[in-house]
C-alpha positions as CSV (number, residue, x, y, z in Angstrom):
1,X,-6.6,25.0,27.2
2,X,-6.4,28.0,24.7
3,X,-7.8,25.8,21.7
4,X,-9.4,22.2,20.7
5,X,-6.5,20.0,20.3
6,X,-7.3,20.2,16.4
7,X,-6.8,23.9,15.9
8,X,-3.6,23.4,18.3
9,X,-2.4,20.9,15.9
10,X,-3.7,22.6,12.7
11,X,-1.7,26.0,13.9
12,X,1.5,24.1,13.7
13,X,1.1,22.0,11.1
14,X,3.5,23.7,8.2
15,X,5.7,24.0,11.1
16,X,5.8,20.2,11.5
17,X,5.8,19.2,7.7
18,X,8.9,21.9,7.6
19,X,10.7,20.4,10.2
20,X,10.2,16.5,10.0
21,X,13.2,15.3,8.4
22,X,13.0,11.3,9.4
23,X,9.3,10.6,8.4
24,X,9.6,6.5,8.3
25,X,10.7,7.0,11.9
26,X,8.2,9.1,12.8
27,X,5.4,6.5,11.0
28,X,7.0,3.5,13.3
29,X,6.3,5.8,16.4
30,X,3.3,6.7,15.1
31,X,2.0,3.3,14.9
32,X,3.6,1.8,17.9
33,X,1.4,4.5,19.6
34,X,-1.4,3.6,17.7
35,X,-1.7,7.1,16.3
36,X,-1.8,6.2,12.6
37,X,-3.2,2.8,11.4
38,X,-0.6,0.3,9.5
39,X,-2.0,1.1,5.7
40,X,-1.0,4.3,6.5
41,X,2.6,3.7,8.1
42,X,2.9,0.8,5.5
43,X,2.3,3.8,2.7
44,X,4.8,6.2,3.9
45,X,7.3,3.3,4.3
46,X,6.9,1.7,1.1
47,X,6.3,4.8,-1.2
48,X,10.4,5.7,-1.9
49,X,9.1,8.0,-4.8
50,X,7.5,10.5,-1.9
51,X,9.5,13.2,-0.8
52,X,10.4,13.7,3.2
53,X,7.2,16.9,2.9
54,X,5.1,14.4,1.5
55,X,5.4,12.2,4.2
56,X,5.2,13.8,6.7
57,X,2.3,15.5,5.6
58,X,0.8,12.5,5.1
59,X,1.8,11.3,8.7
60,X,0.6,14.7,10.6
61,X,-2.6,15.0,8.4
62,X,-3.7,11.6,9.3
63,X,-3.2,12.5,13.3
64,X,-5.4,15.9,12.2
65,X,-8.4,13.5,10.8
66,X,-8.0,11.2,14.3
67,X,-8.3,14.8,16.3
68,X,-11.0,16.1,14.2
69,X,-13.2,13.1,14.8
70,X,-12.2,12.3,18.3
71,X,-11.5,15.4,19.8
72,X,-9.5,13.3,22.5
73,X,-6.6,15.7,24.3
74,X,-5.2,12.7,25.0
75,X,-4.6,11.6,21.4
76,X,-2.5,15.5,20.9
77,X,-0.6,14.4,23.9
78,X,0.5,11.1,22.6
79,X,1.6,12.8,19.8
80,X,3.5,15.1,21.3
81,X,5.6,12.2,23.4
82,X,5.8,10.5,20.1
83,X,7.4,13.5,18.7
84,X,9.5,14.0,21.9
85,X,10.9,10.4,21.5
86,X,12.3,11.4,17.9
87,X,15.7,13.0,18.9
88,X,14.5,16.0,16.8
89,X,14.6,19.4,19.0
90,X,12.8,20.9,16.6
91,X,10.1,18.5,17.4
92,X,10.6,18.5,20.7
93,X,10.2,22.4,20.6
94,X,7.2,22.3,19.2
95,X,5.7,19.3,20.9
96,X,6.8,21.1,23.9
97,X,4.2,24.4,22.5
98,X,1.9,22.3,21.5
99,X,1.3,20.9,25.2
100,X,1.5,24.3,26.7
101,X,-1.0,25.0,24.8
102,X,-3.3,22.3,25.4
103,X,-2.2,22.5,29.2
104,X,-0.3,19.1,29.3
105,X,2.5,18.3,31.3
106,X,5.5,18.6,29.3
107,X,7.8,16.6,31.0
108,X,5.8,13.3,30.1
């Protein structure tokens, strides 16, 4: 592992907020994964008035905070599926980085 999982995911973060273009999507995965809690997804669905950045800042920030206080790999992995599973290959790019980095199997 060249990094906690937090610094992994904090290096990519602009990277992720730039690219995240179906953020209500992403906060169903999120959830179903149990990655974010529901006042969080329920936020980023019900807010219309925030932008797609806003969102999904909201969304990777709050998986930042879980990382910071559990410093789980485990939680950074789930994310990355979660972000595999979004169709994006954007995401999947950097998902794919982001467990190369953390030494996770990528095909998961």
């Amino acid at each position: 592992m060249t990094g906690s999982p937090h610094d992994i995911l904090r290096s990519h973060l602009m990277q992720l907020i730039d690219v995240i273009t179906t953020p209500d999507r992403l906060a169903d995965g999120l959830f179903a994964a149990n990655l974010i809690p529901n006042a969080v997804k329920d936020r980023v669905l019900s807010q219309q008035s925030l932008s797609c950045q806003d969102k999904a800042s909201i969304l990777v920030n709050q998986v930042l905070t879980s990382l910071k206080a559990f410093k789980d790999p485990k939680t950074l992995i789930s994310f990355c599926d979660v972000l595999k599973n979004q169709d994006d290959p954007n995401l999947s790019r950097i998902a794919n980085t982001m467990l190369k980095e953390i030494g996770g199997d990528m095909n998961m």
